[in-house]
N, C-alpha and C positions, 0 to 999 in steps of 0.2 A: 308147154301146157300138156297135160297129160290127153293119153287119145283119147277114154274114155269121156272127161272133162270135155273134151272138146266136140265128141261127136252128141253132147248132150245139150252143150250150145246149138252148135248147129240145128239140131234139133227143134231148139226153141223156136230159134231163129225164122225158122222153113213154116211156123204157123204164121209169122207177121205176112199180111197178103201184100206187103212192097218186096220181100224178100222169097214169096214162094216160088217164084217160076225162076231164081238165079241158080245157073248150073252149079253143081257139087262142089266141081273147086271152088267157086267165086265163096261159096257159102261157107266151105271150110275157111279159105283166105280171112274172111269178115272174123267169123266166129275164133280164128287163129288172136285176131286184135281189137277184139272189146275186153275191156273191164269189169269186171263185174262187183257192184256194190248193191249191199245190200242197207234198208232204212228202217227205223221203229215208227211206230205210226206216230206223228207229231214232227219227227226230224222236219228239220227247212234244210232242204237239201241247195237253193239259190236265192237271192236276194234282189230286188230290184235294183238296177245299174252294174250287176255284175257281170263281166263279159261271159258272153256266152262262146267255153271254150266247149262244151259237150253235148252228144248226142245223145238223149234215152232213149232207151226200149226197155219197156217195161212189161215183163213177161208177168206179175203176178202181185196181186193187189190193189193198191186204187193211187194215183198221183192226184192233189189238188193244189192249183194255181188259187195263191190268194194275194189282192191289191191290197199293202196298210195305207188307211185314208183316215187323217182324223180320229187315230184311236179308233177304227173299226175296221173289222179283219171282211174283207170282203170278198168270196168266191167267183173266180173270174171264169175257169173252168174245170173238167172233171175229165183226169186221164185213165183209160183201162187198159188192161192188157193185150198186146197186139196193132 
């Protein structure tokens, strides 16, 4: 991963308050091994019963959790950034 790339993770990184007070290395370390994807608004990025093999952080936009019940899309919760 390029340094620049990586110290702009880190960067993000260092606003989430689980990840603000972990020393420099740990924080390059992390930022060295996430993924980063990016979504259109509407993508379903998981599905009920899927395992859960991932962890998000989501540094910008909005994530929502939604139950299908019945033919009705129902909001379960509402994720922001950090």
């Amino acid at each position: 991963m390029a340094d620049d790339n990586l110290k702009r993770i880190a960067e993000e990184l260092r606003i989430v308050e689980e990840f603000g007070d972990l020393p420099d290395d740990e924080l390059r370390w992390l930022a060295n091994h996430v993924t980063e994807k990016t979504y259109n608004p509407g993508d379903c990025i998981s599905k009920e019963g899927d395992p859960a093999n991932d962890f998000i952080i989501l540094v910008d936009g909005l994530l929502q959790y939604r139950r299908d019940s019945d033919n009705q899309d129902n909001r379960v919760w509402d994720m922001e950034p950090g």
